[in-house]
C-alpha positions as CSV (number, residue, x, y, z in Angstrom):
1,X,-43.9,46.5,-35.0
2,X,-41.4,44.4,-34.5
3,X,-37.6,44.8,-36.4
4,X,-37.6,41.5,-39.1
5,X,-34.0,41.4,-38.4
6,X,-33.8,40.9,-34.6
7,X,-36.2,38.2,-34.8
8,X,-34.0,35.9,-37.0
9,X,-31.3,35.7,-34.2
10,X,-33.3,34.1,-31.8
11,X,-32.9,30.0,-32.1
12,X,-36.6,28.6,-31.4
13,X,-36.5,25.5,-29.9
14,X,-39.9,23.5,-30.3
15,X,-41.0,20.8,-27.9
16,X,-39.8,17.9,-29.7
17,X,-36.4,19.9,-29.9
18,X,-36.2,20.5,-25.8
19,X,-37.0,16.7,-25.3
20,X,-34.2,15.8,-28.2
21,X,-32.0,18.3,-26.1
22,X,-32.8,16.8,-22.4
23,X,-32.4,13.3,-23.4
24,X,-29.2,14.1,-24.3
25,X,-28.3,15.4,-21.5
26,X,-29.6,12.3,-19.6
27,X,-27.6,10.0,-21.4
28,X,-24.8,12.2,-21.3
29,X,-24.9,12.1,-17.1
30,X,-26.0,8.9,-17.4
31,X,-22.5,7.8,-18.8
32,X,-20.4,10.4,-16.7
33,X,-21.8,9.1,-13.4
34,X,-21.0,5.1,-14.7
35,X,-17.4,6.3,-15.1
36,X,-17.2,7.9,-12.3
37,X,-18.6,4.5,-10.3
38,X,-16.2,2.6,-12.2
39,X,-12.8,5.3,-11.5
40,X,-13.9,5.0,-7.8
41,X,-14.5,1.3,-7.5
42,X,-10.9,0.8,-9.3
43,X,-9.1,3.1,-6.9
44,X,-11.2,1.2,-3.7
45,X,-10.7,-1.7,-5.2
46,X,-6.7,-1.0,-5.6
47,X,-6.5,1.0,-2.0
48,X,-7.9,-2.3,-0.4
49,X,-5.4,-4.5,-2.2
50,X,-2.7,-3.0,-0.6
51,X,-4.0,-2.3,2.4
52,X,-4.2,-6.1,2.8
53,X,-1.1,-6.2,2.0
54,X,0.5,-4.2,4.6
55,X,-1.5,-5.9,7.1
56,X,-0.1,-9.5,5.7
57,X,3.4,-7.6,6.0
58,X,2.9,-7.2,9.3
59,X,1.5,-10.2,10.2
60,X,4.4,-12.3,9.0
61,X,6.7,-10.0,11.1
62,X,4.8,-10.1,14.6
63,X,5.8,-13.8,15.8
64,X,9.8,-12.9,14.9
65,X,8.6,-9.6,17.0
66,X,7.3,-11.1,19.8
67,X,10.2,-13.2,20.0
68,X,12.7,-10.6,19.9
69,X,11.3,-8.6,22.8
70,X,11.5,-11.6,24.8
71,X,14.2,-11.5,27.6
72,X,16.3,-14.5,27.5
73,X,15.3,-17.4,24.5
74,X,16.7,-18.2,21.4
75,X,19.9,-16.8,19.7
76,X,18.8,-13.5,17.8
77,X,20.3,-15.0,15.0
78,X,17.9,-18.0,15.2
79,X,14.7,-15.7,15.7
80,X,15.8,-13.7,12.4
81,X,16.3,-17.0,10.7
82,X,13.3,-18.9,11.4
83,X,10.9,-20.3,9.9
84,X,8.9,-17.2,9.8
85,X,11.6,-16.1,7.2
86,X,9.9,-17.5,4.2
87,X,6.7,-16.3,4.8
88,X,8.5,-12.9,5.1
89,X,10.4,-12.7,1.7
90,X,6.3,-14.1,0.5
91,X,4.8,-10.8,1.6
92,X,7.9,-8.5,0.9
93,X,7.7,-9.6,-2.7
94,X,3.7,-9.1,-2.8
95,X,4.0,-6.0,-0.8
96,X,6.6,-4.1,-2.4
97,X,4.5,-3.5,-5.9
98,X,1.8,-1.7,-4.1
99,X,4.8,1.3,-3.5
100,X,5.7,4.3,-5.4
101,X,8.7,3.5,-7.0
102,X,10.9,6.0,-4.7
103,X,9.1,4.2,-2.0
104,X,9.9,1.1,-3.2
105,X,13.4,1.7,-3.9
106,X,14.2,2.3,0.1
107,X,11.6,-0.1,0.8
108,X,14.2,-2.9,-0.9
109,X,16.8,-1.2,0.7
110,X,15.7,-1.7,4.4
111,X,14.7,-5.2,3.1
112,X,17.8,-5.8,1.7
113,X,19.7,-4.9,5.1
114,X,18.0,-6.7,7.3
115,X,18.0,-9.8,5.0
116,X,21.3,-9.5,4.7
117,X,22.4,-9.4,8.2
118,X,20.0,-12.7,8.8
119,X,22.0,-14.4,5.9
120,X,25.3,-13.1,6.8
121,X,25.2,-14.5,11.2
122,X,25.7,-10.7,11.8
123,X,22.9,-11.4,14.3
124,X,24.6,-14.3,16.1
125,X,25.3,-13.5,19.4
126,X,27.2,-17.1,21.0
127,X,25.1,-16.8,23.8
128,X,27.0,-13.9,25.1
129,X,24.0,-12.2,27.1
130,X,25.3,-8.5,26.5
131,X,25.5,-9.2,23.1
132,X,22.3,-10.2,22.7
133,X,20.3,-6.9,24.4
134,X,21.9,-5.2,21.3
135,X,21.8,-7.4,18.7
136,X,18.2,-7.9,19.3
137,X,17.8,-4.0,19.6
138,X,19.3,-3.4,16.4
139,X,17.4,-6.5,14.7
140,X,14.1,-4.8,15.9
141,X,15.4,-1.7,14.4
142,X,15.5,-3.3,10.7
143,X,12.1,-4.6,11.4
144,X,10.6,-1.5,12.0
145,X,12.6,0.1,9.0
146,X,10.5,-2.5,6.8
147,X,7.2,-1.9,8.2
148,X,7.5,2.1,8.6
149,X,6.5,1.4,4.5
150,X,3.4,-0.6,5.9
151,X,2.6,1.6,8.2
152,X,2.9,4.7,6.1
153,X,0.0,2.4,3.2
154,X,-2.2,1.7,6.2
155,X,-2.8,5.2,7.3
156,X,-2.7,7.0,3.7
């Protein structure tokens, strides 16, 4: 015969109970797998926002490129300074939210120096053609400082 006393311990679950129990556990996935879709879809959603805007970034900067790789042409100082320029302080200002803000920081700063040297002649070369090898190598260098950031968002 069986002890009274062990038999009280055990929980009996009846078959309305199991259902009770597995419905539960249906809505309970149910929800989890909804947040989950909607986490996911937020960080696509965000990841493809600023991948577009890296791409825009570097769009606005592949004419003023182009032109500096050039041999002869324009005045560096004119290529830096055209009308390309607006387009480019557009997209930095759109681009540079999508940063970590130690990312951003230097991002600003290699903005800020190459923006600086376009509003300041430092780029102007007279039409001495020695000069302008350089000034145009060093230009290119800023560029590329800016877009390392768009690079670095395209590829993470």
């Amino acid at each position: 015969m069986v002890d009274q006393e062990s038999t009280q311990g055990f929980i009996r679950i009846t078959y309305y109970h199991g259902l009770l129990i597995a419905g539960g556990f249906t809505i309970l996935g149910g929800l989890i797998g909804a947040w989950l879709h909607h986490y996911f879809a937020g960080r696509r959603d965000k990841t493809n926002k600023r991948l577009d805007a890296s791409t825009a970034l570097y769009e606005t900067f592949r004419t003023t490129i182009r032109e500096l790789e050039k041999e002869g042409g324009l005045d560096t100082q004119a290529i830096v300074m055209s009308s390309a320029l607006g387009k480019q302080v557009t997209e930095v200002e759109r681009f540079r939210f999508h940063l970590s803000k130690r990312k951003r920081k230097a991002f600003i700063t290699a903005w800020d120096e190459y923006h600086k040297k376009g509003q300041t002649q430092e780029f102007t070369d007279n039409g001495q053609k020695d000069k302008r090898a350089e000034l145009r190598k060093d230009a290119l260098n800023h560029i590329y400082k800016v877009l390392k950031f768009a690079g670095d968002e395209r590829h993470n």
